[in-house]
VOBA-1610 file (N, C-alpha, C; in pm, whole numbers, padded with zeros to 5 digits, always signed):
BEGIN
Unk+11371+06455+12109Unk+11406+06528+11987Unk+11532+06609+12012Unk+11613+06592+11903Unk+11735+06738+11913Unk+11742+06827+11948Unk+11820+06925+12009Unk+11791+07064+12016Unk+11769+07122+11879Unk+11873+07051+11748Unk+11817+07103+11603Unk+11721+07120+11584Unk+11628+07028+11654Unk+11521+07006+11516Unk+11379+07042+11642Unk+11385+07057+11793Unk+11305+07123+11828Unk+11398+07281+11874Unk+11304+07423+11792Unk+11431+07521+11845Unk+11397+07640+11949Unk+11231+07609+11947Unk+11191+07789+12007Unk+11057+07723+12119Unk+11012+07782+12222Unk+10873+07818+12204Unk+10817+07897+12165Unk+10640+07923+12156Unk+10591+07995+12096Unk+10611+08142+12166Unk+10630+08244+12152Unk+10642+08348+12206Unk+10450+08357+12261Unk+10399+08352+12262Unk+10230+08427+12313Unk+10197+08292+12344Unk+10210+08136+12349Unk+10154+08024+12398Unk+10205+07929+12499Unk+10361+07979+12437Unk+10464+07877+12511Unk+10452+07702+12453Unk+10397+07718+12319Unk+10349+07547+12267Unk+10529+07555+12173Unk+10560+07378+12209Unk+10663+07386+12165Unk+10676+07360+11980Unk+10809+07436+11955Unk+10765+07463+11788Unk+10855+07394+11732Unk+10841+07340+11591Unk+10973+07242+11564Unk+11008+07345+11447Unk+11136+07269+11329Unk+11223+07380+11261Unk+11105+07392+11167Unk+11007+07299+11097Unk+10924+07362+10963Unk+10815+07408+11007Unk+10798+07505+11110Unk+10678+07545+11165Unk+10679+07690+11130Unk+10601+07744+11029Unk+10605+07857+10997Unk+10499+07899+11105Unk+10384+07918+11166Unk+10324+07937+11248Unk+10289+07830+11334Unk+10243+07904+11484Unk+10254+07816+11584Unk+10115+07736+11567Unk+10140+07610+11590Unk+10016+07485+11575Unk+09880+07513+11675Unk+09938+07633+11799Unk+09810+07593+11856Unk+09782+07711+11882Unk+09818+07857+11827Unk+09780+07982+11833Unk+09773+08082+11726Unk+09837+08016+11630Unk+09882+08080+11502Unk+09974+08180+11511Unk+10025+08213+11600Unk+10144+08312+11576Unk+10221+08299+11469Unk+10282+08377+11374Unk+10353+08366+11301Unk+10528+08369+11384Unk+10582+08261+11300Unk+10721+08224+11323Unk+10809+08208+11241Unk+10926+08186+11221Unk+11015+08226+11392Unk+11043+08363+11373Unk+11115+08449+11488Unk+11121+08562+11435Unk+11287+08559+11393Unk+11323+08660+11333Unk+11478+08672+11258Unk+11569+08657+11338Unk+11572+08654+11472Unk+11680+08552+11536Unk+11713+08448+11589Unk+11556+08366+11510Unk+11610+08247+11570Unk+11625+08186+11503Unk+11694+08028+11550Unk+11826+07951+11474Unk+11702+07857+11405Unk+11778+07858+11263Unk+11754+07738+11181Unk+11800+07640+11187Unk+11725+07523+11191Unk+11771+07375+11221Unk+11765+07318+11111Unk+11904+07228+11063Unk+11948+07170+10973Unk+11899+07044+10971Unk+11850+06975+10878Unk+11815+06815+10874Unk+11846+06768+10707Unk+11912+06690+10729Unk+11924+06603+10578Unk+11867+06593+10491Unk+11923+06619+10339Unk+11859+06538+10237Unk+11844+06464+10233Unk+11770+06325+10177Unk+11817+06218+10177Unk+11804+06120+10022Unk+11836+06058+09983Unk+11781+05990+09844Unk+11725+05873+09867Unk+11615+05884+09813Unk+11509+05777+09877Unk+11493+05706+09752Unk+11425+05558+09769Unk+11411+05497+09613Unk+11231+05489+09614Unk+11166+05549+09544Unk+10994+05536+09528Unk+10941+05484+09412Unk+10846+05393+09520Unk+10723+05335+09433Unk+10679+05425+09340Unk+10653+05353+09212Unk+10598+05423+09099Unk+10421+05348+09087Unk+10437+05308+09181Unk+10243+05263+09190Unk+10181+05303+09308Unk+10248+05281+09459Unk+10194+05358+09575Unk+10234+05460+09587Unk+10351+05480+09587Unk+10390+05625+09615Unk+10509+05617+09781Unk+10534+05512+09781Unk+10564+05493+09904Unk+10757+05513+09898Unk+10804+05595+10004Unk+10945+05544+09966Unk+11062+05571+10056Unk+11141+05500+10067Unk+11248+05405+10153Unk+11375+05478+10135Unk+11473+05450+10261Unk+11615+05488+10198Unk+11680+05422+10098Unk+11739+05474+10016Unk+11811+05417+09889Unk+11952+05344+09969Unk+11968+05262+09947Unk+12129+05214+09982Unk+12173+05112+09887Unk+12296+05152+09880Unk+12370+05029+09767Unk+12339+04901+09796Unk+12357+04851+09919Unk+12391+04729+09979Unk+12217+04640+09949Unk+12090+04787+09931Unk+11976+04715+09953Unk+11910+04615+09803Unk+11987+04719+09671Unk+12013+04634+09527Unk+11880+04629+09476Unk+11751+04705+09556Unk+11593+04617+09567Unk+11571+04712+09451Unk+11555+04726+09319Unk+11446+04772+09226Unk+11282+04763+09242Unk+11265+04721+09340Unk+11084+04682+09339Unk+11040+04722+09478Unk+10914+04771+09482Unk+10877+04846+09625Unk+10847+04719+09700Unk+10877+04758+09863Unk+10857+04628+09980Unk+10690+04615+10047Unk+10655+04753+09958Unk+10459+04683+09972Unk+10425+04672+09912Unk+10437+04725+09777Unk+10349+04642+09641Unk+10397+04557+09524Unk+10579+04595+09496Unk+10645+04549+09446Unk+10626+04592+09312Unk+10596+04662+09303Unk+10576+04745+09198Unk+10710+04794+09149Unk+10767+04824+09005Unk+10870+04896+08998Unk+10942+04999+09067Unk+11054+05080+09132Unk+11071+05197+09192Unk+11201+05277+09129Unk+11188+05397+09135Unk+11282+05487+09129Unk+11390+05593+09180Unk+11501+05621+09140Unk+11584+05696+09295Unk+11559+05830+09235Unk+11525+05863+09365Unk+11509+06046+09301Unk+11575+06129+09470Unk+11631+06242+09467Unk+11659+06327+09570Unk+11570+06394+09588Unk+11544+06411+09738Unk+11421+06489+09807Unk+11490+06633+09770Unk+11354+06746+09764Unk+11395+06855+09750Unk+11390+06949+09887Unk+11332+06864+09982Unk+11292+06934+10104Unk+11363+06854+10244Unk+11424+06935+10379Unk+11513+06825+10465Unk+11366+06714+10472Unk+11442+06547+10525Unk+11336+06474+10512Unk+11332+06474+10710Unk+11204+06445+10761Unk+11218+06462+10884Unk+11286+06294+10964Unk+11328+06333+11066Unk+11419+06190+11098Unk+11336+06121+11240Unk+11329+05955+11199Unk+11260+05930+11328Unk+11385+05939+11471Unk+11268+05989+11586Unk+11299+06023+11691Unk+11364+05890+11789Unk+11244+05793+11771Unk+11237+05704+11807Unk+11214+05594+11775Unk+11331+05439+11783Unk+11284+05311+11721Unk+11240+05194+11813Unk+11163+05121+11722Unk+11146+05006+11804Unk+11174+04897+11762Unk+11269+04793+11857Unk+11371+04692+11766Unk+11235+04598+11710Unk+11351+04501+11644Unk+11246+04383+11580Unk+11265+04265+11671Unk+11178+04208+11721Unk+11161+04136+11845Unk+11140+03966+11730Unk+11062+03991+11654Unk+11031+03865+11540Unk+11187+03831+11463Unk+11191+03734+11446Unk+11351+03763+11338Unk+11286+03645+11199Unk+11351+03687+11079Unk+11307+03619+10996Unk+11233+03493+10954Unk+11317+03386+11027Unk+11239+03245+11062Unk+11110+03233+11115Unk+11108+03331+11223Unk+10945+03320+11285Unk+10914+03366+11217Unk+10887+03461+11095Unk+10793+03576+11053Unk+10767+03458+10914Unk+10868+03392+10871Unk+10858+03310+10750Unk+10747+03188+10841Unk+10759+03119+10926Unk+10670+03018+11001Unk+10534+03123+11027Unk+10581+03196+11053Unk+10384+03297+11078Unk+10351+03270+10946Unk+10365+03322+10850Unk+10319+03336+10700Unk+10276+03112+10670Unk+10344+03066+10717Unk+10308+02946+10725Unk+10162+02859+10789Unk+10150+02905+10890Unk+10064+02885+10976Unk+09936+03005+10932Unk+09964+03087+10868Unk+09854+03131+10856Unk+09769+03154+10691Unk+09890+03029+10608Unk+09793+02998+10518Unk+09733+02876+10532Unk+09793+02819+10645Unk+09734+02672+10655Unk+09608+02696+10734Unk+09576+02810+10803Unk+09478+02810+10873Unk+09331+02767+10755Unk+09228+02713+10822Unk+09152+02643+10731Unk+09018+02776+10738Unk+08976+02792+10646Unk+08808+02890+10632Unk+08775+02797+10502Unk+08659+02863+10499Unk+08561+02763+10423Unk+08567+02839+10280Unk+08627+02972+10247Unk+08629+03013+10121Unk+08766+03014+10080Unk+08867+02971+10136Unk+08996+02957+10056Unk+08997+02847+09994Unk+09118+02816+09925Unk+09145+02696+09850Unk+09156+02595+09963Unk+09199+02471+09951Unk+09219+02338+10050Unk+09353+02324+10027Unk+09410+02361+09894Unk+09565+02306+09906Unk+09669+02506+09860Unk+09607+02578+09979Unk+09676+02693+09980Unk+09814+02671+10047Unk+09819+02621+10155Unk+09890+02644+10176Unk+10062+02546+10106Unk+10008+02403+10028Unk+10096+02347+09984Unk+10140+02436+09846Unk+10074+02498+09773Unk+10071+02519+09620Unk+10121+02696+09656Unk+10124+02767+09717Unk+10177+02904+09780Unk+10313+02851+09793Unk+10377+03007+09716Unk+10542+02981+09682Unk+10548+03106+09760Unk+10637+03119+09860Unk+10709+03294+09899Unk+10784+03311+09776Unk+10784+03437+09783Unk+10838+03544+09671Unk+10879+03610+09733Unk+10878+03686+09846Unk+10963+03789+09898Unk+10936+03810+10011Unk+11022+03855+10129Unk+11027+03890+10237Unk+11081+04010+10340Unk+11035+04098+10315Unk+11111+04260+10364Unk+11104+04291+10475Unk+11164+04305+10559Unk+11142+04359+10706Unk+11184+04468+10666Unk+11094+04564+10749Unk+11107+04725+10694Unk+11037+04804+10879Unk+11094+04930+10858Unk+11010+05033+10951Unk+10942+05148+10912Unk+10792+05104+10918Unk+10699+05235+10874Unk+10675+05323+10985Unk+10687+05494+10899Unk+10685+05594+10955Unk+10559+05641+11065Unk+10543+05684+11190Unk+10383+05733+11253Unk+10446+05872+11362Unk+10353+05924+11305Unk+10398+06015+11482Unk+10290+06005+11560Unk+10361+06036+11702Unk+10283+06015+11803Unk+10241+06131+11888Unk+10133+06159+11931Unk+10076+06324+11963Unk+10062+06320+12090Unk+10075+06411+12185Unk+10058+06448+12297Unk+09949+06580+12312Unk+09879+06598+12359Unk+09761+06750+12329Unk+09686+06738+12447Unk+09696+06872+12512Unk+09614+06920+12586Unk+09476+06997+12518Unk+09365+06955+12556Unk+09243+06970+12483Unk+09171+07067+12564Unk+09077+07164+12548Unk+08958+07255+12583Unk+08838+07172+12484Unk+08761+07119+12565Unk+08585+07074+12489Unk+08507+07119+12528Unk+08451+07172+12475Unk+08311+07195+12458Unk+08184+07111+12370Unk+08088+07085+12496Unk+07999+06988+12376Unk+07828+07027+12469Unk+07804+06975+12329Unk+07615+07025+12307Unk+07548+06896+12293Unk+07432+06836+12363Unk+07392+06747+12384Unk+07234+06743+12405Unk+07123+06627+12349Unk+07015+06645+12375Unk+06953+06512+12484Unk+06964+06561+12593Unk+06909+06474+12693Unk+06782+06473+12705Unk+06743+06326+12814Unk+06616+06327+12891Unk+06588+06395+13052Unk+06708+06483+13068Unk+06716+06514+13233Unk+06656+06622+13189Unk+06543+06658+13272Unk+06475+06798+13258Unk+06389+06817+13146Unk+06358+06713+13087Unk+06277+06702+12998Unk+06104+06790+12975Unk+06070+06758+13167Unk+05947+06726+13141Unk+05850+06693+13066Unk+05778+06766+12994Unk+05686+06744+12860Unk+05729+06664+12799Unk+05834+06737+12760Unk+05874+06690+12618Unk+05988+06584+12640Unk+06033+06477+12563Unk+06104+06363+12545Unk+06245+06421+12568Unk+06260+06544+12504Unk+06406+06573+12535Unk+06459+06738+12574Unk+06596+06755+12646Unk+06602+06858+12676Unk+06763+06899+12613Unk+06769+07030+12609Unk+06949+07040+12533Unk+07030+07064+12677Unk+07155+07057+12677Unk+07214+07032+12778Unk+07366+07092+12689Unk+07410+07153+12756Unk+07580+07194+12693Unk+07708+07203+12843Unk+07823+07217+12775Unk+07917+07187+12930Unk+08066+07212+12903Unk+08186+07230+12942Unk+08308+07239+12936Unk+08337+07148+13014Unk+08461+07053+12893Unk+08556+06986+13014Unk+08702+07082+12981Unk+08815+06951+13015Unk+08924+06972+12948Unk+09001+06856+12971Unk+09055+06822+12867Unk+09154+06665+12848Unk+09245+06658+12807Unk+09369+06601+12854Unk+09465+06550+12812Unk+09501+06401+12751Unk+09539+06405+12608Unk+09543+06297+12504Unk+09733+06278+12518Unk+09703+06105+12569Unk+09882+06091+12515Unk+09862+06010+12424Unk+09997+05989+12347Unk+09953+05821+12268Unk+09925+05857+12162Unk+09867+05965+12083Unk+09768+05937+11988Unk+09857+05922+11887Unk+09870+05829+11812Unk+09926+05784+11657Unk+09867+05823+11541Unk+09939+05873+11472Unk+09900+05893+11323Unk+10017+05873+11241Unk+09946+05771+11101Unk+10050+05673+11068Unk+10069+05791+10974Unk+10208+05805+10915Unk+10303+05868+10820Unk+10360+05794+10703Unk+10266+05632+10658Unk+10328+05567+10578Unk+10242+05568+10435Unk+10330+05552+10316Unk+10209+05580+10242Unk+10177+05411+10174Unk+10293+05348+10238Unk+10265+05177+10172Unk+10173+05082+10267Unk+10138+05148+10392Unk+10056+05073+10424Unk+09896+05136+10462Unk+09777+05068+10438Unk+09698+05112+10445Unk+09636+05168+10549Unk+09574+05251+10667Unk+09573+05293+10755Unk+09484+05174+10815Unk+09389+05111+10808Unk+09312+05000+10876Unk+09457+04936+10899Unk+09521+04873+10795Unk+09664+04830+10836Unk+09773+04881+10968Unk+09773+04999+10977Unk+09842+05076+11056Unk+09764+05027+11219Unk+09622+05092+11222Unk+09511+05063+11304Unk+09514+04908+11366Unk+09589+04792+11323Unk+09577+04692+11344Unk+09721+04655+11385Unk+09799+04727+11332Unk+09934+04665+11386Unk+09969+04786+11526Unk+09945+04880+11546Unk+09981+04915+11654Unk+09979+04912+11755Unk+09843+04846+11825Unk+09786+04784+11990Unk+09915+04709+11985Unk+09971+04640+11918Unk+10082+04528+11994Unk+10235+04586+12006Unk+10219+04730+11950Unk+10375+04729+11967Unk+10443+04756+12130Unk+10579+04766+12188Unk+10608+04766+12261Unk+10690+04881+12293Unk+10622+04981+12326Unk+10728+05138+12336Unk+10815+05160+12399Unk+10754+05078+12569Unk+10893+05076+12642Unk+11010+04977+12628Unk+11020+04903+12479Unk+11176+04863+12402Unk+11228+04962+12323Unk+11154+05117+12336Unk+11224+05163+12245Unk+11363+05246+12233Unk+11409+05229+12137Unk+11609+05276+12154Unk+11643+05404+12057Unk+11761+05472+12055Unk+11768+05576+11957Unk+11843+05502+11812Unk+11828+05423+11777Unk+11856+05342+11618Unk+11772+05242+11630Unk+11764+05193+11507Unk+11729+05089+11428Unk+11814+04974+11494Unk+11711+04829+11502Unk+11781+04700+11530Unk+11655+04626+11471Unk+11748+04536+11399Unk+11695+04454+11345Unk+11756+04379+11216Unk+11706+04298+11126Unk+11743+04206+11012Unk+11853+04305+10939Unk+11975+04262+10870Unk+12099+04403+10805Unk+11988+04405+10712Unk+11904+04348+10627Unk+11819+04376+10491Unk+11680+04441+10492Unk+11699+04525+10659Unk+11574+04605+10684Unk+11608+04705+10632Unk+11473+04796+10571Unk+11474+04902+10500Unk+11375+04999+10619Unk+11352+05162+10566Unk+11323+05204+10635Unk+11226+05332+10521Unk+11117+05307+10616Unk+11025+05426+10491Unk+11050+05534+10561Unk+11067+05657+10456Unk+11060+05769+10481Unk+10949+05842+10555Unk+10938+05942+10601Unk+10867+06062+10672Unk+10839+06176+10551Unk+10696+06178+10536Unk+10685+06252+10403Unk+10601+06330+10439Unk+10545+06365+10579Unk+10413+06424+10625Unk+10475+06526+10708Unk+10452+06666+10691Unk+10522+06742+10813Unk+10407+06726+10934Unk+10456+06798+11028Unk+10340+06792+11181Unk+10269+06900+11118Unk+10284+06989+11060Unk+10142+07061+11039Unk+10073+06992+10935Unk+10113+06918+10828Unk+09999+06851+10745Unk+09972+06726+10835Unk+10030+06675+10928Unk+09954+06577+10997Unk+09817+06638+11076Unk+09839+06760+11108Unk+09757+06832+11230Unk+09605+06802+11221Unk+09559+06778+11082Unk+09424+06798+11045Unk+09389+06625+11062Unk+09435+06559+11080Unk+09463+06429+11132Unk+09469+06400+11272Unk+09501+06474+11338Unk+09494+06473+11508Unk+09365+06520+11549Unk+09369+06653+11498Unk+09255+06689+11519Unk+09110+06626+11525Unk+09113+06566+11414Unk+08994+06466+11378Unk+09054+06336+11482Unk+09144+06312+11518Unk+09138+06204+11582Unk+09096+06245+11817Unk+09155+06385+11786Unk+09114+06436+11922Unk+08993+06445+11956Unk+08932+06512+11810Unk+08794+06544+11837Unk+08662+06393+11859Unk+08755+06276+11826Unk+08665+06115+11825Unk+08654+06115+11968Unk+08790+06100+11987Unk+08832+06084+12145Unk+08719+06128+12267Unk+08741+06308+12244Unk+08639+06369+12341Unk+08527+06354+12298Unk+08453+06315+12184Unk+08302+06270+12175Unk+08307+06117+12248Unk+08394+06037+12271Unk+08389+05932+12324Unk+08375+05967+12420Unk+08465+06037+12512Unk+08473+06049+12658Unk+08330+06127+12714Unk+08293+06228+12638Unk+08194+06290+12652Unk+08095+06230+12755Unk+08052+06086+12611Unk+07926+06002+12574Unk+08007+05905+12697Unk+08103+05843+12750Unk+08112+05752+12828Unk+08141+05828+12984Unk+08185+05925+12971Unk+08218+06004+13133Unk+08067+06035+13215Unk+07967+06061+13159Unk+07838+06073+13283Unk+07832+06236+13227Unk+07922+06327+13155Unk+07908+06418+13174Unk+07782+06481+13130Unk+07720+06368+13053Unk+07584+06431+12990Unk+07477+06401+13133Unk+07375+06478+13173Unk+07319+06422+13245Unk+07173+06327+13213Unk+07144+06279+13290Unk+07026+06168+13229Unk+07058+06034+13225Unk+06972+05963+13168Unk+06989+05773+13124Unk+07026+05819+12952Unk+06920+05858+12885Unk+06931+05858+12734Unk+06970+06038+12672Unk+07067+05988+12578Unk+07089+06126+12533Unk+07094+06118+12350Unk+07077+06209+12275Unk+07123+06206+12134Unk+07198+06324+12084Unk+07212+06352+11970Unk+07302+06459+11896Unk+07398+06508+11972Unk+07490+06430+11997Unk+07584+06482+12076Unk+07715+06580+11966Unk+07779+06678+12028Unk+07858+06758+11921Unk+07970+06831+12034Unk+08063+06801+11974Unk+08167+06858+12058Unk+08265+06917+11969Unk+08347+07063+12044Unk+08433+07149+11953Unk+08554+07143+12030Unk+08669+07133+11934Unk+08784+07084+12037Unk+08854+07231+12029Unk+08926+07255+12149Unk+09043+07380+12074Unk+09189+07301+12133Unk+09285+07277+12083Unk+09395+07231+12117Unk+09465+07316+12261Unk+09523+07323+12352Unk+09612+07403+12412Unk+09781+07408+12434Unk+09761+07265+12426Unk+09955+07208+12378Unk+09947+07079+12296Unk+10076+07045+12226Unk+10093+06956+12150Unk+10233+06922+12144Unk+10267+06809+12160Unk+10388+06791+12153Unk+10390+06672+12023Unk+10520+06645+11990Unk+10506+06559+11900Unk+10620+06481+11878Unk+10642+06331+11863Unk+10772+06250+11834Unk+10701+06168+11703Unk+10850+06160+11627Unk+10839+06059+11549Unk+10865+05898+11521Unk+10823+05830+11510Unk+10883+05704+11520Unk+10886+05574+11413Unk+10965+05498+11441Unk+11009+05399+11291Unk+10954+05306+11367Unk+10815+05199+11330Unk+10773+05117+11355Unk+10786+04954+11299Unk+10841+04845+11344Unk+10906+04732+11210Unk+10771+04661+11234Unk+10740+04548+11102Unk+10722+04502+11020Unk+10782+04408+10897Unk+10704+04309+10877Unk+10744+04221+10776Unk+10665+04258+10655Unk+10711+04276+10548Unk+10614+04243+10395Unk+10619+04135+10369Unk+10586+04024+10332Unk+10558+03898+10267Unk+10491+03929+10120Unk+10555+03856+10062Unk+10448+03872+09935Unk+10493+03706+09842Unk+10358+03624+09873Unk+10383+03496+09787Unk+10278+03506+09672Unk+10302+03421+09604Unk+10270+03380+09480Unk+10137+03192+09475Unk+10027+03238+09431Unk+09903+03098+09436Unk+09881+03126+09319Unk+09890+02997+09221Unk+09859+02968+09089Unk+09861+03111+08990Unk+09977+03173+09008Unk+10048+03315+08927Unk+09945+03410+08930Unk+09884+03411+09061Unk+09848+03549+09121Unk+09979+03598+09257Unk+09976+03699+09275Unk+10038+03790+09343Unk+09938+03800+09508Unk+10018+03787+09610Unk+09943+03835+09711Unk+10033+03885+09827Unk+09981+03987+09927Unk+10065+04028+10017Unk+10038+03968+10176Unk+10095+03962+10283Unk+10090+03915+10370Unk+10183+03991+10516Unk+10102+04067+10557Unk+10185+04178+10749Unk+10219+04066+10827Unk+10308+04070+10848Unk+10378+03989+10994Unk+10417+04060+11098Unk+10393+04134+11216Unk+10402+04224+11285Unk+10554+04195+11340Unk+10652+04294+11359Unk+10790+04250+11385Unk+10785+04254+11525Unk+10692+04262+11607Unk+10731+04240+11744Unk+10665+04133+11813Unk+10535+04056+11704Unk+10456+03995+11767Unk+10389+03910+11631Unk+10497+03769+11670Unk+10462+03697+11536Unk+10317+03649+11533Unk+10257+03659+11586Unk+10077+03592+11657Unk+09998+03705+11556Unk+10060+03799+11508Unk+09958+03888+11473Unk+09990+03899+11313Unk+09940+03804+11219Unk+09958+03816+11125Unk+09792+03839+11002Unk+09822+03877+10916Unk+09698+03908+10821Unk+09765+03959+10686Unk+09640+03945+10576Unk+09675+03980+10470Unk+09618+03943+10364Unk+09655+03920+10254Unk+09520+03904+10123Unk+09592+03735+10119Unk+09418+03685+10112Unk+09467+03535+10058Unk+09319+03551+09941Unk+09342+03380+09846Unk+09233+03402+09744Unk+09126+03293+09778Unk+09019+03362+09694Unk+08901+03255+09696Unk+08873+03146+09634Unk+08831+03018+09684Unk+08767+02947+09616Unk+08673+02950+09508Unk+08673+03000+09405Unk+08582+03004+09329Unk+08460+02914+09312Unk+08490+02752+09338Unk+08389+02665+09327Unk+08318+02699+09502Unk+08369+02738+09594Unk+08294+02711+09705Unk+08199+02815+09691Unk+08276+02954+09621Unk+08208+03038+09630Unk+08087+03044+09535Unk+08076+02950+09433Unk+07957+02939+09334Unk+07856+02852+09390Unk+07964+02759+09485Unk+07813+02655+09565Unk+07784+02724+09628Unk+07811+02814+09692Unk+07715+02897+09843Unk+07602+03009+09726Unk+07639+03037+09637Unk+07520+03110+09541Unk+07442+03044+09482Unk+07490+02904+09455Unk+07388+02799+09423Unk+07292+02784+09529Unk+07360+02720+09627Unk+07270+02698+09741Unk+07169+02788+09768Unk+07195+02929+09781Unk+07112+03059+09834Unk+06995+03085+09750Unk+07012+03062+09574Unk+06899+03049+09488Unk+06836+02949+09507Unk+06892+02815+09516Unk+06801+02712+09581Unk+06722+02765+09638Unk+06747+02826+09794Unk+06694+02790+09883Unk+06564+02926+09844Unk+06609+03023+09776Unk+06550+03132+09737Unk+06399+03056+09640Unk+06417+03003+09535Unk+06354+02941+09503Unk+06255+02837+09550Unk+06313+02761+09638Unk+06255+02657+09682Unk+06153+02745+09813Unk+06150+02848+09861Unk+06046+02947+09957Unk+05990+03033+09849Unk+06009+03073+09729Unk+05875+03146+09653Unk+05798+03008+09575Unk+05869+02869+09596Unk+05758+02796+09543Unk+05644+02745+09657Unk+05686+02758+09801Unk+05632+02701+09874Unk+05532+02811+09930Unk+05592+02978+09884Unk+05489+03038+09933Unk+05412+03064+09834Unk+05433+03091+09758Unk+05303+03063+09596Unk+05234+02975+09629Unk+05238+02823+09669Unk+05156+02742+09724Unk+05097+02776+09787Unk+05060+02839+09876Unk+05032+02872+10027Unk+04936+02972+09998Unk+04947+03092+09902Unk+04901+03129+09931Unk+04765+03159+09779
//
């Protein structure tokens, strides 16, 4: 990060503070005090979805009236607040051709509830390589957790058991995009590749780039909940409980540091067209193998498998009415 845009530590924590941090994230101190420097960051004019809400840098050259995840109409409006800037990118390793052959191969893939001629009768309609927004958390943790074991039980089946650790979380992601869905996010990130990452953008000239619309303190309540999974995991998998069987496990996190980067993650949008329905399709930009997305149903297969099931529903209350 900049010296701009990270400017102080906390005076009473020493947790590092960025420029929209009116109080400190992991002590509450109120900040900054009146001599310290304000950090400047850009307006920017972004063009937004008028159905997700999602939205991109505006550029002449990009000409796109329609959003690159839903395609929905969009509009240019100026942010009223600096927009925050990613820290860190990661190039696009996929380049158009493969990402157009992924989308290929993975309508031809065969299941038993799609159509049979999807993949001949599927027209592409559009193709966006874009980078969605996530930051990535660093936090030193204090846990505390309460637990009902069988160690020391005697009598009775169970005994309570409580304990302090303390953990350090790197890595932790929380997506900042509002066009893609977070299971979405959750699925494209195991594959990306951090150590390619550079200080710009590389990739397709007709990549776009979603904005950062989440500050780190409205992300916070998002970490949190994601810290606090973490140490109930580690809890329940470290031994720290004692015993074979344990239940109600409950753990209270208190943060002690946090650091935080932002980063522009690429991606493909696909969006084709089956008998004048609309559908979308992720092509992961670093890893064409990892593709998913909405395809449609067979309607007749799907009426024979409800046929079949009343059949078969029928055909066992006649045989047990017989019977009995």
């Amino acid at each position: 990060m900049s010296e701009a845009a990270r400017v102080a530590a906390c005076e009473r924590c020493a947790c590092e503070l960025e420029a929209e941090d009116l109080r400190c994230p992991i002590c509450g101190l109120a900040t900054p005090p009146p001599e310290r420097a304000v950090a400047t960051r850009e307006r920017a004019r972004v063009v937004r979805c008028e159905s997700c809400g999602a939205a991109v840098e505006y550029s002449v050259e990009a000409r796109a009236p329609r959003c690159a995840y839903c395609g929905a109409v969009t509009h240019v409006e100026m942010t009223v607040d600096p927009v925050d800037q990613a820290q860190g990118w990661l190039p696009f390793t996929v380049d158009p051709k493969a990402a157009s052959e992924a989308l290929g191969r993975f309508l031809g893939h065969k299941a038993f509830f799609r159509p049979s001629g999807l993949a001949k009768e599927a027209s592409l309609e559009s193709m966006r390589p874009l980078w969605w927004p996530a930051w990535v958390f660093q936090a030193g943790v204090a846990v505390s957790w309460t637990a009902d074991s069988d160690a020391g039980a005697r009598r009775s089946d169970w005994a309570p058991h409580a304990g302090r650790t303390r953990l350090d979380f790197t890595n932790i992601l929380v997506p900042a995009s509002r066009g893609l869905k977070v299971s979405e996010c959750d699925t494209l990130t195991p594959r990306y590749r951090f150590e390619l990452a550079e200080n710009e953008g590389r990739g397709p000239e007709e990549a776009s780039v979603e904005r950062f619309e989440a500050t780190r303190s409205g992300a916070r309540k998002t970490v949190l909940a994601a810290v606090e999974r973490l140490a109930r995991e580690h809890v329940q998998e470290s031994g720290d409980i004692p015993g074979s069987r344990f239940r109600n496990v409950h753990v209270a996190v208190a943060l002690s540091s946090l650091r935080t980067t932002r980063w522009a993650l690429p991606v493909y949008v696909l969006a084709y067209r089956y008998r004048g329905n609309p559908y979308r399709v992720l092509v992961h930009g670093q890893d064409a193998e990892l593709v998913f997305g909405e395809t449609p149903l067979s309607k007749w297969r799907v009426l024979g498998v409800v046929v079949a099931f009343l059949a078969f529903m029928a055909a066992l209350l006649f045989f047990t009415g017989g019977l009995s």
